[in-house]
N, C-alpha and C positions, 0 to 999 in steps of 0.2 A: 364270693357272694353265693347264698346257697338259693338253688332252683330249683324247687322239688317238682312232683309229678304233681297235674291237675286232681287226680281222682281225691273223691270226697270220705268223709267217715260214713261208713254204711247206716242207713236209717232202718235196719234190721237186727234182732238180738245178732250179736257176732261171738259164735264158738272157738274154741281153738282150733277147729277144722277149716273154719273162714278165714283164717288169721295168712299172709302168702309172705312167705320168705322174699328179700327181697321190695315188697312195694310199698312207697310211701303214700301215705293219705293224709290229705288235709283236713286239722281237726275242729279248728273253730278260730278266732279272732277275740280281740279285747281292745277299746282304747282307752285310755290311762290317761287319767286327767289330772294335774297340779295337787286338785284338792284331794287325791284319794292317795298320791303319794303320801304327803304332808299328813293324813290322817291314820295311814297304815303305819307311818315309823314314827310318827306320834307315839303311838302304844306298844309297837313292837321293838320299832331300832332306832331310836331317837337320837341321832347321831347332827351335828348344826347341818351337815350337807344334804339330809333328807328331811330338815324341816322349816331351813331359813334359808331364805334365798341369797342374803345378802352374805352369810356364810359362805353358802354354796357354790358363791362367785369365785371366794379366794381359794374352793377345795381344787383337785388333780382335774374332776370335771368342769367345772367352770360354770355349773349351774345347777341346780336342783335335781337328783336323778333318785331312782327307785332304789330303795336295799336292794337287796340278792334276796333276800327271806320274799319279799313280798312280789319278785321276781316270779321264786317260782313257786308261790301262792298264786301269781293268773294263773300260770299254765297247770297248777290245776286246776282251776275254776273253768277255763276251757272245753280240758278233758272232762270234767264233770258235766259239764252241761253238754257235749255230745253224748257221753258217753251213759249219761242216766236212763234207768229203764233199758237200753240194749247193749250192756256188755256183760259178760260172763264173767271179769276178773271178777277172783277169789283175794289174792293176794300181793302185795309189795316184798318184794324177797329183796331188792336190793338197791343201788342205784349210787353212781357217779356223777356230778353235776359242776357244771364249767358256767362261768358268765363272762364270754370274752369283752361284749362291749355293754354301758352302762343303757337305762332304760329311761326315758327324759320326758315331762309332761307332755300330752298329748299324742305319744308314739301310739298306734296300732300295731298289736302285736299278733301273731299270726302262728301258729306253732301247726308244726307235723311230723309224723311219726312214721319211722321204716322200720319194719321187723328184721333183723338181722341173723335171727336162729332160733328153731323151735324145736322142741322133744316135748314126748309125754315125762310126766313125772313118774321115776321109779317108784316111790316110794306113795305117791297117791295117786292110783290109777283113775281116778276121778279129772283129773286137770291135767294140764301140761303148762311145759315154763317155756316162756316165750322170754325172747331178751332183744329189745328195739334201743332205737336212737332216736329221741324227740327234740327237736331244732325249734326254737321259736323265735323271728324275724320280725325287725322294725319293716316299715313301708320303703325303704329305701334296698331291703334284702339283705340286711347285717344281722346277722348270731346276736343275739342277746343271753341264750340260754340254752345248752346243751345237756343233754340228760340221758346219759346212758343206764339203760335200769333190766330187770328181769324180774318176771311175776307171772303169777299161778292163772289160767285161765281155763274154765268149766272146759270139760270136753263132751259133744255133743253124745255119742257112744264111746262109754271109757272101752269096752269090750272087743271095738274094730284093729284092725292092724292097721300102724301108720306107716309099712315096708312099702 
């Protein structure tokens, strides 16, 4: 079960230089209602176990659950909405993404993120690449989505030494 640290996403623009190896912060919440599954894989992944429940009974989960696409469409929608107006990301350079357990009507999801390694970028001294681990958990503290990624984020002075 994962238990991350209390601290918040900062309510401040956040540079590369704010960014700490190291510490998780919690980013925001979402709860996910029947109808928004059913209407999300409606148009997206229209699959019987993400739109009929009486399918969904006979699928591996045993009930109505979220795609994986629309999974981690919250957790951006999350990061979006802390992250509007105060972040410096520039860029998505990359990203591995895991969904150990499924996402079921009504769960509150909760996602947060640990930076794991940062360097300036050689090649654009304007940014640096930051490479985190973003966990997003039902109310009960289960993984629903894992997302190991790396991207480009403003640097406050590209010109400072980060030795």
């Amino acid at each position: 079960m994962f238990r991350p640290l209390p601290a918040r996403y900062p309510p401040c623009m956040r540079y590369f230089e704010d960014i700490e190896v190291g510490r998780t912060l919690e980013i925001g919440s979402h709860v996910v209602s029947k109808e928004e599954i059913v209407r999300f894989a409606s148009e997206w992944d229209p699959q019987p176990f993400h739109i009929d429940e009486a399918a969904a009974k006979d699928s591996v989960f045993g009930e109505l659950t979220a795609s994986s696409c629309h999974t981690y469409s919250i957790s951006s929608l999350i990061f979006s909405r802390a992250a509007a107006l105060k972040s410096k990301t520039a860029a998505m350079l990359g990203m591995k993404v895991n969904f150990p357990a499924p996402v079921r009507p009504d769960d509150e999801l909760t996602m947060f993120e640990t930076c794991l390694d940062k360097r300036p970028s050689r090649s654009r001294p304007r940014y640096g690449i930051v490479k985190s681990r973003a966990t997003m958990v039902n109310r009960a503290g289960q993984e629903v989505m894992v997302l190991q990624s790396s991207f480009m984020v403003e640097r406050r002075d590209p010109t400072a030494s980060t030795d």
